[in-house]
VOGU-3710 file (C-alpha; in Angstrom, 3 decimals, decimal comma):
1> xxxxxxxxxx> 0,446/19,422/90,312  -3,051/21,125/89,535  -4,773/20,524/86,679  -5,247/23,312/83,539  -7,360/26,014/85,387  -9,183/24,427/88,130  -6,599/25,066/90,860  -7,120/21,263/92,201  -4,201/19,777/93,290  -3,025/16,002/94,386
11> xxxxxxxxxx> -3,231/17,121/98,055  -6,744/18,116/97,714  -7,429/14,762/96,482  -5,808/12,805/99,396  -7,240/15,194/101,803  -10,726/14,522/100,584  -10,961/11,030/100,634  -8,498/10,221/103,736  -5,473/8,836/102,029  -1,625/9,664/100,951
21> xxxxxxxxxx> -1,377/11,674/98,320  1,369/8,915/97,487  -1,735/6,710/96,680  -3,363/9,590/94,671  -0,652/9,708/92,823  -0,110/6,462/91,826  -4,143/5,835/91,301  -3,827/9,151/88,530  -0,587/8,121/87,032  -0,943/4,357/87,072
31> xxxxxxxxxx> 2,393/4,069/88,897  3,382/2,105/92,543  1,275/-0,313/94,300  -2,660/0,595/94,864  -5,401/-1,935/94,942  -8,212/-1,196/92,379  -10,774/-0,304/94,421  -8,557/2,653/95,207  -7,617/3,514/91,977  -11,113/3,765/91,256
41> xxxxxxxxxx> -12,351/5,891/94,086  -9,445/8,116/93,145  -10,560/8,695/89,709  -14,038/9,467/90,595  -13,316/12,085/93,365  -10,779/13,656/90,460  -13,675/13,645/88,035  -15,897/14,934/90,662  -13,713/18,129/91,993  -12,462/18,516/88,198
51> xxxxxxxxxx> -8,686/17,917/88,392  -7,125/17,073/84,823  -4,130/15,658/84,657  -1,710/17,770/81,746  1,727/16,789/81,853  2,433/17,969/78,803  1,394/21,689/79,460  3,303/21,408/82,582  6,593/20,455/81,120  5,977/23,093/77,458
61> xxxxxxxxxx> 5,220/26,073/80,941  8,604/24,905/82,440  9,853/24,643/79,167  11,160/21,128/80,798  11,723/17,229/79,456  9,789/16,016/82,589  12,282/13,457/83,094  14,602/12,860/85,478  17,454/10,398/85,260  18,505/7,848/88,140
71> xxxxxxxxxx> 22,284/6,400/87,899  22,786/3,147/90,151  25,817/1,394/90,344  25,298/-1,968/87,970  26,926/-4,435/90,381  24,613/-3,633/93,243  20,792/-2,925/91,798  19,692/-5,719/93,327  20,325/-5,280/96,429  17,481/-4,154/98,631
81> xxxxxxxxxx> 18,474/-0,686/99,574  19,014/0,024/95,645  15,350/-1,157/95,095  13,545/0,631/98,097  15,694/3,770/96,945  14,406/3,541/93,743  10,854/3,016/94,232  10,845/6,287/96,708  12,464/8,686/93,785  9,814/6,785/91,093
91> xxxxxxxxxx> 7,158/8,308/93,806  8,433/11,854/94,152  8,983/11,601/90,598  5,298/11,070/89,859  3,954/13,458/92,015  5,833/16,253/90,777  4,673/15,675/87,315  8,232/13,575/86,272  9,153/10,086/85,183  12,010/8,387/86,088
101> xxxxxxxxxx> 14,709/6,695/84,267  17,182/4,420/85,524  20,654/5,333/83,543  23,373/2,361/82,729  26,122/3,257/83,641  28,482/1,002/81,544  27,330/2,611/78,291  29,648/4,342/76,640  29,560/7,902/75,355  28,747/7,527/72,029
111> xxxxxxxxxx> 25,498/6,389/73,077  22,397/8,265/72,604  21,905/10,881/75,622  17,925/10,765/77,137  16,464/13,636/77,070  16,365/14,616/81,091  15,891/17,778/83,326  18,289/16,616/85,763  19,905/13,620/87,101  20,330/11,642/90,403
121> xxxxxxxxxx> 23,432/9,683/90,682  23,907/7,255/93,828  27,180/6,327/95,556  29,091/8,326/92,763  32,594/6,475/92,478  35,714/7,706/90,654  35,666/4,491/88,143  31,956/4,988/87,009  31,090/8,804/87,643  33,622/10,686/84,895
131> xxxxxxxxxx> 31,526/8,248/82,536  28,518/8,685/83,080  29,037/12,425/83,179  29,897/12,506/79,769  26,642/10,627/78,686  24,328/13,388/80,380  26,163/16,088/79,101  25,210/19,513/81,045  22,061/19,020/83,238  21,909/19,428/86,613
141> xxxxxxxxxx> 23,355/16,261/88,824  22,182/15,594/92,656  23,996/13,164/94,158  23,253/10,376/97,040  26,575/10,425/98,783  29,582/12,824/99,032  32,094/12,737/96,086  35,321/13,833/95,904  37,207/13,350/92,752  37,727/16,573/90,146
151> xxxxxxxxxx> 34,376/16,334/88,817  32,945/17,675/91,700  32,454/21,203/90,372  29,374/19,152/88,237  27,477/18,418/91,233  24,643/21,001/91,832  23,872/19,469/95,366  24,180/16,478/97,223  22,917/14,446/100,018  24,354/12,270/102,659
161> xxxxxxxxxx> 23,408/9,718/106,328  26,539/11,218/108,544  28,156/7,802/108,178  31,091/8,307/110,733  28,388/9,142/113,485  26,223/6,451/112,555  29,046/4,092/112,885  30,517/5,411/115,765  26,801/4,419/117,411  26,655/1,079/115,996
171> xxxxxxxxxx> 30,405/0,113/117,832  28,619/1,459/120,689  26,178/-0,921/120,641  28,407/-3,651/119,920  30,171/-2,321/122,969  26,964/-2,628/125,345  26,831/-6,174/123,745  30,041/-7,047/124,976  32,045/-6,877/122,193  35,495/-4,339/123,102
181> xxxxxxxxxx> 37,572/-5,475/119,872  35,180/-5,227/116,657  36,655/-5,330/113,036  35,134/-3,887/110,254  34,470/-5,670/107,458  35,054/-2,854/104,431  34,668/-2,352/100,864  37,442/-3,174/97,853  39,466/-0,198/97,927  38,107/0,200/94,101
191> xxxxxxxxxx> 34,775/-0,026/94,760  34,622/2,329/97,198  32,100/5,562/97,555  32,675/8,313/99,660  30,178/6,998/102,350  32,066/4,285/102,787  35,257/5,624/102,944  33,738/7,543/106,312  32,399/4,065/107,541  35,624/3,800/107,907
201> xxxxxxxxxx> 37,275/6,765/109,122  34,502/6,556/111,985  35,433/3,186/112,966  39,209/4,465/113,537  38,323/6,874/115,421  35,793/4,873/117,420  38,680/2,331/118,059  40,939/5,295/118,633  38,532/6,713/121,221  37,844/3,091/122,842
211> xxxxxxxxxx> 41,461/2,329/123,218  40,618/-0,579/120,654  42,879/-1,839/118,143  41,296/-1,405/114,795  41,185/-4,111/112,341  40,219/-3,378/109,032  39,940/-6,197/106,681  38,046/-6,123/102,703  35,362/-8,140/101,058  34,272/-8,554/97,763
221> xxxxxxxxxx> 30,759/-6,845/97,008  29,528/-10,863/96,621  31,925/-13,423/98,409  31,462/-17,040/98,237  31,117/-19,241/100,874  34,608/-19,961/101,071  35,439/-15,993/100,709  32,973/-15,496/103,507  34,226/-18,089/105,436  38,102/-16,882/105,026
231> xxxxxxxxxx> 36,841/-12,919/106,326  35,439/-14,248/108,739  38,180/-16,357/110,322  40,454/-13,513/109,570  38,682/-11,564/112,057  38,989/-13,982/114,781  42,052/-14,618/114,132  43,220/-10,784/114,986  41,405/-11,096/118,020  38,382/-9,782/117,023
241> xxxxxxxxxx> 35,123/-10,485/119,197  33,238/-8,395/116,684  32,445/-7,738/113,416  30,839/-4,655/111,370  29,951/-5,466/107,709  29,870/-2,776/105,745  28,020/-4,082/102,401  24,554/-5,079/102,876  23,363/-8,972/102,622  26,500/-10,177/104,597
251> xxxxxxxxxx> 25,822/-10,287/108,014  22,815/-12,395/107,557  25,264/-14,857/105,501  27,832/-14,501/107,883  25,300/-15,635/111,005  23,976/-18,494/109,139  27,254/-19,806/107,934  28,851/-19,843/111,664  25,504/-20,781/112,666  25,340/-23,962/110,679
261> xxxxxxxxxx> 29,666/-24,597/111,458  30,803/-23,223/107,642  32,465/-20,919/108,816  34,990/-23,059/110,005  34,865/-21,779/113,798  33,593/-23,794/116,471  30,041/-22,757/118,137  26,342/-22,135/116,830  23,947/-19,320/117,579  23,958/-17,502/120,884
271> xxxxxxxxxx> 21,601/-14,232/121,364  20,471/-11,860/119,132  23,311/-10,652/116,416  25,979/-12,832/118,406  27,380/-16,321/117,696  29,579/-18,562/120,269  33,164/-18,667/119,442  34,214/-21,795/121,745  31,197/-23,129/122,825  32,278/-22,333/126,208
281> xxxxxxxxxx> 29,732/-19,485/127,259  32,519/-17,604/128,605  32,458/-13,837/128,837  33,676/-12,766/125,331  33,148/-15,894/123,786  30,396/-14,660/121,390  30,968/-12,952/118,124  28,757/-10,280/117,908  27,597/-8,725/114,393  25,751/-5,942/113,362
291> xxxxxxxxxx> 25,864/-4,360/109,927  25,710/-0,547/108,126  22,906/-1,449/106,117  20,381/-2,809/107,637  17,944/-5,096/105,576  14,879/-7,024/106,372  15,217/-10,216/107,824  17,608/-9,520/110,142  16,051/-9,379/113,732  17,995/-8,718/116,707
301> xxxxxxxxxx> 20,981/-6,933/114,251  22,352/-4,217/115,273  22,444/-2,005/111,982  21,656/1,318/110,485  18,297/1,771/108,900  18,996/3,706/105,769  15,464/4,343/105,240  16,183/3,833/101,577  12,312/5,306/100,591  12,749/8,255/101,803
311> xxxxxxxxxx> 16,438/8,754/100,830  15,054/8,358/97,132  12,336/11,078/97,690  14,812/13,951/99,308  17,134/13,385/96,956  14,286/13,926/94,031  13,156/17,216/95,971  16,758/18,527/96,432  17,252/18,233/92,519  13,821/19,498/91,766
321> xxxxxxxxxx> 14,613/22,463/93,985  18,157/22,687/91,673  15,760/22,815/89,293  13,514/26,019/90,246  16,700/28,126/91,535  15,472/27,238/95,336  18,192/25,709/96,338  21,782/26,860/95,943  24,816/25,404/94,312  26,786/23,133/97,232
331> xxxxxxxxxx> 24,241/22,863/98,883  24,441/20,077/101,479  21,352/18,088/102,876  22,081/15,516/105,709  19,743/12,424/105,289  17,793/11,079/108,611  18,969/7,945/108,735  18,754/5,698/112,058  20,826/3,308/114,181  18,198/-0,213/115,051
341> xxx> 20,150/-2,152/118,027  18,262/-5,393/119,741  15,726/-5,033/122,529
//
């Protein structure tokens, strides 16, 4: 990150004029979010300590693309973790010298393969990985998320949340909410990454541990109201006085369809992430929600803050430390990611 033979780096930059050198960054390299008048006290304190920006003599030393490629499921880009995931590897991208670029992964083989130092693949899944393997051909592959089919062997190093704890605290905090017979609300068995599959496993042995009969029901990535609507009475029909959802952008669907009576059960709103049941105010009576990925919006959830910004930058520095031999083949890096329940 210095420039050709003046030893100035982004860090200097940021440390000279009292700002991330995220900002600096993105002020040099015309990337991300900075207002102008930042942009243009960047540029002047680069003029003035003599940092020049030379990607290209960076990438011919390295004898690298400067690329790196990010592969995103197609049925889920949109949702907000995707997004905030992205934006944090475009970031560590730029400040290493890299761009980004966001791989489809429905394109078949024959099509032409970017020219990439390495690539990122997220929730890796045994319909959509094999595939997109064979359009990268032979670089290095980090992935967000465990996976366990026969092309592991291609994954350089990978990096995960520890999903079975993290849902082992959420049912805990359902539990303190007065909830002692959640369901989870899973994945299609199809469409189902590795993560996901330990939401799971955690929740049985949560229920397993609690003495609580575990209910595990599946939902489309995108119900309608009427799917929604049918989960949901599912649940209450098991005897559920809980629910964990496990894709994002449910639970706030599923509070304001029982909240405005679509659901089909009786009740409206009662405290934060619960809903009435009967009406009656009863010990019990409330059907309290929280959800695996939590989104904004959402106050008084119980959920799991992915910190989806961040997640994008490790994962970035994990495969550019593939990359310069620092870090070793299997390697393993457990992401920070943290449980919100409501005050």
């Amino acid at each position: 990150m210095a420039s050709e033979g003046s030893g100035v780096t982004i860090v200097d930059i940021a440390r000279a004029l009292g700002i991330s050198k995220t900002a600096v960054s993105a002020a040099l390299h015309g990337s991300g979010r900075v207002s102008e008048a930042t942009r243009d006290r960047v540029l002047a304190e680069a003029a003035a300590m003599g940092y020049v920006s030379n990607r290209a003599a960076q990438r011919l030393r390295g004898g690298r693309n400067g690329a790196i490629g990010l592969g995103v499921p197609h049925d889920v880009r949109e949702l907000s973790f995707y997004m905030e995931l992205a934006f944090g590897a475009a970031d560590a991208a730029a400040e290493a010298g890299s761009d980004l670029l966001l791989l489809a992964d429905t394109v078949p083989g024959a099509a032409r393969r970017p020219s990439m130092d390495g690539v990122i693949v997220v929730d890796p899944t045994p319909s959509a990985f094999p595939r997109l393997l064979e359009r990268i051909g032979d670089v290095p592959v980090v992935t967000v998320g465990e996976y366990l089919g026969p092309e592991r062997q291609r994954i350089s190093a990978w990096i995960a949340a520890d999903h079975r704890a993290l849902v082992a605290e959420v049912l805990d905090g359902l539990a303190e909410a007065g909830a002692t017979a959640p369901a989870l609300v899973a994945l299609p068995a199809d469409r189902e990454p590795a993560w996901a599959h330990d939401v799971a496993e955690g929740y049985r042995s949560w229920c397993a541990a609690n003495d609580a009969r575990p209910v595990l029901l599946r939902s489309v990535l995108d119900p309608d109201e009427t799917e929604l609507a049918e989960t949901m009475r599912r649940a209450v029909a098991s005897g559920s006085d809980g629910i964990v959802w496990v894709a994002q952008g449910l639970v706030l669907r599923a509070l304001a369809a029982q909240s405005a009576g679509r659901s089909g059960l009786p009740g409206g709103a009662k405290g934060a992430g619960g809903l009435e049941r009967d009406g009656s105010g009863a010990p019990g009576s409330r059907l309290v929600m929280a959800t695996m990925a939590a989104e904004p919006g959402a106050p008084g959830v119980a959920g799991v803050d992915l910190r989806a910004r961040e997640y994008g930058r490790s994962a970035v520095r994990l495969l550019l430390g593939v990359l310069d031999g620092r870090v070793a083949p299997g390697t393993r890096e457990v992401h920070d990611a943290r449980v919100i329940r409501p005050a």
